[in-house]
C-alpha positions as CSV (number, residue, x, y, z in Angstrom):
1,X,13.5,-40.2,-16.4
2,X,15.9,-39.0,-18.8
3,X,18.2,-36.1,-17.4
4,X,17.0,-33.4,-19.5
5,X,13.8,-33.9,-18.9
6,X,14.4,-34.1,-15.3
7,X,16.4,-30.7,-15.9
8,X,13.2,-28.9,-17.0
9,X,10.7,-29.8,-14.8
10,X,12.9,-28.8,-11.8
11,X,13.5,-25.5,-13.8
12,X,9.3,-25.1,-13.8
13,X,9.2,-26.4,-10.4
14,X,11.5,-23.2,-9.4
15,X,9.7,-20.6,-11.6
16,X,6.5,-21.5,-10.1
17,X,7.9,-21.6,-7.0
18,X,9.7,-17.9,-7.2
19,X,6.2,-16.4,-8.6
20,X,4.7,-17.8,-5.2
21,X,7.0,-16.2,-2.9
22,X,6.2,-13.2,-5.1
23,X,2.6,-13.2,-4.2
24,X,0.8,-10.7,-2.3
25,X,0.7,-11.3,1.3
26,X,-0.1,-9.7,4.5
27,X,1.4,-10.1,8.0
28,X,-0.6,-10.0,11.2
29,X,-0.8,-6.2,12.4
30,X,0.9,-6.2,15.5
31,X,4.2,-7.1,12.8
32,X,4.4,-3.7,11.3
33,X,6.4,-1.0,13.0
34,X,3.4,1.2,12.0
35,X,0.4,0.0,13.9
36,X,-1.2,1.2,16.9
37,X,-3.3,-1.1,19.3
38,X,-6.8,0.5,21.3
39,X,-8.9,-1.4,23.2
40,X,-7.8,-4.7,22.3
41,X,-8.0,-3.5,18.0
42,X,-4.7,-3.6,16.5
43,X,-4.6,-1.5,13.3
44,X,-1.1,-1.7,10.9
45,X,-1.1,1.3,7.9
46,X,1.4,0.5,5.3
47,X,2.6,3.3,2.6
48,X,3.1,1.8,-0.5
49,X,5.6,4.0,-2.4
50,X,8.0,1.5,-3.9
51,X,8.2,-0.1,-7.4
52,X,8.9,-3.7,-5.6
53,X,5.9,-3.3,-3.2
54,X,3.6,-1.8,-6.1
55,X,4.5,-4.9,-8.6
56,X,3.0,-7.6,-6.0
57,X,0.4,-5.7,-4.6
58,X,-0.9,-3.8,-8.2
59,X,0.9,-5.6,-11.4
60,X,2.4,-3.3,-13.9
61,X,0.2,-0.7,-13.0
62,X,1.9,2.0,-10.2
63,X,-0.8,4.6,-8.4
64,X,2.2,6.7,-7.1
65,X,3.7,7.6,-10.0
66,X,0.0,9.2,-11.1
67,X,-0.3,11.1,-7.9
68,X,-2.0,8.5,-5.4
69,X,-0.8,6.9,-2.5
70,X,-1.7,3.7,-1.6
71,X,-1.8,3.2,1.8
72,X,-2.5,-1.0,3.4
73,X,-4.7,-1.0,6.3
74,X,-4.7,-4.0,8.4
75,X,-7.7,-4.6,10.8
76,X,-7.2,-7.1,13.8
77,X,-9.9,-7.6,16.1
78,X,-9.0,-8.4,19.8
79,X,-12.0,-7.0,21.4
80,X,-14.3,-10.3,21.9
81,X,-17.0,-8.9,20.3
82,X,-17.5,-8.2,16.6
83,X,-17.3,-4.9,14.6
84,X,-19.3,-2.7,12.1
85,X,-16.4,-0.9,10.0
86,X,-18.1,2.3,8.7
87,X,-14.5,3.3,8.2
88,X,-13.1,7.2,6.8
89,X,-10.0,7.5,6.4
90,X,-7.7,10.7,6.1
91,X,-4.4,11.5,5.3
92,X,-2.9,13.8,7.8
93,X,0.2,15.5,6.3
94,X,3.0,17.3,8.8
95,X,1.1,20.7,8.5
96,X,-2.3,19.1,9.4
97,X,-3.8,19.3,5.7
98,X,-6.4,16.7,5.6
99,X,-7.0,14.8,2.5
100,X,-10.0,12.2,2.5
101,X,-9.6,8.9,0.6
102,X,-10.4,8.7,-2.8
103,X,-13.1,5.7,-3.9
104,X,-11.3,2.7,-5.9
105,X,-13.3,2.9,-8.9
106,X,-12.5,6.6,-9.2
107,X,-8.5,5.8,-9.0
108,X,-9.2,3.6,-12.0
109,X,-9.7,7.3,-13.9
110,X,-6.8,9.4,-12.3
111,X,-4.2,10.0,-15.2
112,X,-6.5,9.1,-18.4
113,X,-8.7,11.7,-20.2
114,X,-12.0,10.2,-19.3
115,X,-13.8,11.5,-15.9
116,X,-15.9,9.2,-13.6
117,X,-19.4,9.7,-14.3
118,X,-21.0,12.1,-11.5
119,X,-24.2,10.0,-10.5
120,X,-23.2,6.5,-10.6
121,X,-26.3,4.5,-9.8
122,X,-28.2,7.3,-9.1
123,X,-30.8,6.8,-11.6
124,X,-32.9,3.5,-12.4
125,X,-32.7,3.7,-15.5
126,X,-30.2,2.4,-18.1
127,X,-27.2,4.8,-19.0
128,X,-28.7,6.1,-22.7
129,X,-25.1,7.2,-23.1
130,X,-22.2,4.9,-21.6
131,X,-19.0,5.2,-21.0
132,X,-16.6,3.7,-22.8
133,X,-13.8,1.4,-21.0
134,X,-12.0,2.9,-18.4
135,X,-8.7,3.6,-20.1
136,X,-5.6,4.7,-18.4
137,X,-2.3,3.6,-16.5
138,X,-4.2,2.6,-13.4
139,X,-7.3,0.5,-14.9
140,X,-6.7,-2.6,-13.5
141,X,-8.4,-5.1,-11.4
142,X,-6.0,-4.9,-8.5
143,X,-7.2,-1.4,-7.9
144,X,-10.7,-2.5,-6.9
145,X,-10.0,-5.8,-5.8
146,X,-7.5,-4.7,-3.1
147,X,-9.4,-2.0,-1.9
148,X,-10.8,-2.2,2.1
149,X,-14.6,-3.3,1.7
150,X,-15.4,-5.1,5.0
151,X,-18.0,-3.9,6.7
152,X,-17.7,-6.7,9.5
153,X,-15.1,-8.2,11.5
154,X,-16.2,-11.1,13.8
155,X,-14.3,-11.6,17.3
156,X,-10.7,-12.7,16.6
157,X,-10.7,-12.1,12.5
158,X,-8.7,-9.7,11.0
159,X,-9.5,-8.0,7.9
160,X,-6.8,-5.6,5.4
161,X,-7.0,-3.9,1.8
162,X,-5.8,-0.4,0.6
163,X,-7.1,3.0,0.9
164,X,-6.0,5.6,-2.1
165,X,-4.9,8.9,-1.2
166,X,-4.6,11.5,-3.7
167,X,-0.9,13.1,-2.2
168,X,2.5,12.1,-1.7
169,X,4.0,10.8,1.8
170,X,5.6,13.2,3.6
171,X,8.1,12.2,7.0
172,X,5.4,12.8,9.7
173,X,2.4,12.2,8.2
174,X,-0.6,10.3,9.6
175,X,-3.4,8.2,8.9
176,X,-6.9,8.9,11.0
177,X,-9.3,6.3,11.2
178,X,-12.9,6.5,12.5
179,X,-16.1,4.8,12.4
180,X,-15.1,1.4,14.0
181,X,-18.3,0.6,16.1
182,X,-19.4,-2.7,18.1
183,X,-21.8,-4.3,16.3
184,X,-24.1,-5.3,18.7
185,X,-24.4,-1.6,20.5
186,X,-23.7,1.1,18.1
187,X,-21.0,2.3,20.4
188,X,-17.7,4.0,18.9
189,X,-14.5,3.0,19.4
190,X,-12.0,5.5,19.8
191,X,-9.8,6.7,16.8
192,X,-7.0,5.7,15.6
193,X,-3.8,7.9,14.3
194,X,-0.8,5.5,12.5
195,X,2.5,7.2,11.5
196,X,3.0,6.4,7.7
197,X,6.6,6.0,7.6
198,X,7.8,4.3,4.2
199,X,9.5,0.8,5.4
200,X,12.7,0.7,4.5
């Protein structure tokens, strides 16, 4: 092999291989200095406020800079037994304001001038008057894609994604998390409250 061809496929040999430690990944929870363990369910919250941390988890498109905070939830299940997630999640800032999540596919609206229709699949009949693409700085596919949606966890899985949070982190906020059941009874587990300090 000639030398300069040998020069350029080790030169796409490192690009590709600096774009997959660039991925998006996520450590077991019991890693992150934020997480809290109840009951044998370890539950990490990550803030992500950062332009580093919002490039690999969101693209080009940053949620924090329109107001929204996305905050990484990761779900381990130690218990034995497997979960329902019927999860709600606040914010808790310092002074105990609670703000409630906001739905993925209505952070795809938040900073262009079109609002989220009010009765999405409400009615069974075809929109006579839809709505055009979603245009704005936070319309992207990440948004949706990496927002929590299980709704089971089997014994020994773990499960992660964001939730969106229309407020900037404050030292000494919280996340609260309820609605974590066992699957088989019904029964709650207890809640869960994770400090959202920003990693460094």
């Amino acid at each position: 092999m000639r030398p300069v061809a040998l020069i350029v496929l080790l030169s796409i040999a490192a690009a590709a291989g600096d774009d997959k430690d660039k991925r998006f990944t996520v450590d077991p929870a019991a890693s992150y200095p934020n997480h809290q363990t109840v009951e044998k369910i370890t539950i990490a919250a990550v803030p992500y406020t950062g332009e580093e941390q919002m490039k690999l988890a969101f693209g080009k498109a940053n949620p924090y800079k329109y107001g929204v905070l996305p905050v990484l939830l990761i779900l381990q299940n130690g218990t034995g037994k497997a979960l329902r997630l019927d999860l709600h999640a606040e914010f808790v800032d310092p002074g105990n304001r609670h703000v409630d999540a906001t739905p993925a596919d209505d952070v795809l609206y938040i900073g262009s001038n079109v609002k989220p229709p009010k009765l999405r699949g409400s009615s069974p009949y075809p929109d006579p008057f839809p709505h055009g693409p979603k245009k704005g700085p936070l319309n992207t596919t990440e948004i949706e894609t990496r927002a929590f949606a299980a709704k089971m966890l089997p014994a020994g899985e773990s499960a992660y994604g964001f939730f969106y949070f229309e407020t900037q982190n404050m030292p000494g906020s919280k996340l609260y998390l309820t609605g974590l059941k066992d699957a088989a009874t019904g029964q709650d587990y207890f809640y869960f409250e994770i400090p959202l300090e920003a990693e460094k």
